[in-house]
Structure formats: structure tokens, C-alpha cells
C-alpha positions, 0 to 999 in steps of 0.5 A, a space after each residue: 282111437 279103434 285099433 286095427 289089427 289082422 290075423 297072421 300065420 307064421 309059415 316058419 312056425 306052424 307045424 300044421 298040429 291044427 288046433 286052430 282049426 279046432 277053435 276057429 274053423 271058419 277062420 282057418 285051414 291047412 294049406 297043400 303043405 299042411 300049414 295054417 293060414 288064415 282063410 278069413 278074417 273073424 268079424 267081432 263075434 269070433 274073437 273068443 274062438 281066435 283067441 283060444 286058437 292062439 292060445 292053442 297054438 303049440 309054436 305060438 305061429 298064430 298072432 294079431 299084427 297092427 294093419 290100419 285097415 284090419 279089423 277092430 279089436 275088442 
């Protein structure tokens, strides 16, 4: 069975420092509040950026929620 997961931001976490953006710009951008979000779900070839913009992450905001119809993950 293929897990399905989706990326998530936690607005309650994020301080907008934007290190993901460093690491996964197509993936995401700050908001008008100055807080991550996720503007795209990576296809396969970008797991290794989004995996180095949750390690970035200062407040651990950034993480990979079960959704059945997400995308597979490696």
C-alpha cells in the first residue's frame, strides 16, 4: 500500500523566518501575515527540497499529514 501524505503549515507555529522558501520555493511562500503556507504540493522530484525546508524550519511548523488523497511518498 502507497502512503499518501500532504504538506501542512502550522500558522500557530511559523514565525515567517522563511527558510522553506530557501529550500522549496515552488512549494511555498509567506502569506500577507508573513506566514508560510503551502502553495503547491511537491510532485516526486521535489521531495528532497521539502525535506530540507522541514529540517530548516527553526519551529518545526512544517509536516507531512496522512491525506488518502495526497501525494505518494518515497
Amino acid at each position: 500500500m502507497t502512503v499518501r501524505k500532504r504538506l501542512w503549515v502550522d500558522p500557530r507555529l511559523c514565525e515567517g523566518h522563511a527558510l522553506c522558501l530557501e529550500s522549496a520555493p515552488e512549494v511555498f511562500d509567506l502569506s500577507d501575515d508573513d506566514v508560510a503556507e503551502c502553495v503547491k504540493q511537491p510532485t516526486a522530484d521535489m521531495w528532497d527540497q521539502v525535506s530540507a525546508a522541514i529540517d530548516a524550519c527553526p519551529r518545526g511548523a512544517i509536516s507531512l499529514i496522512d491525506d488518502p488523497k495526497g501525494q505518494p511518498v518515497p
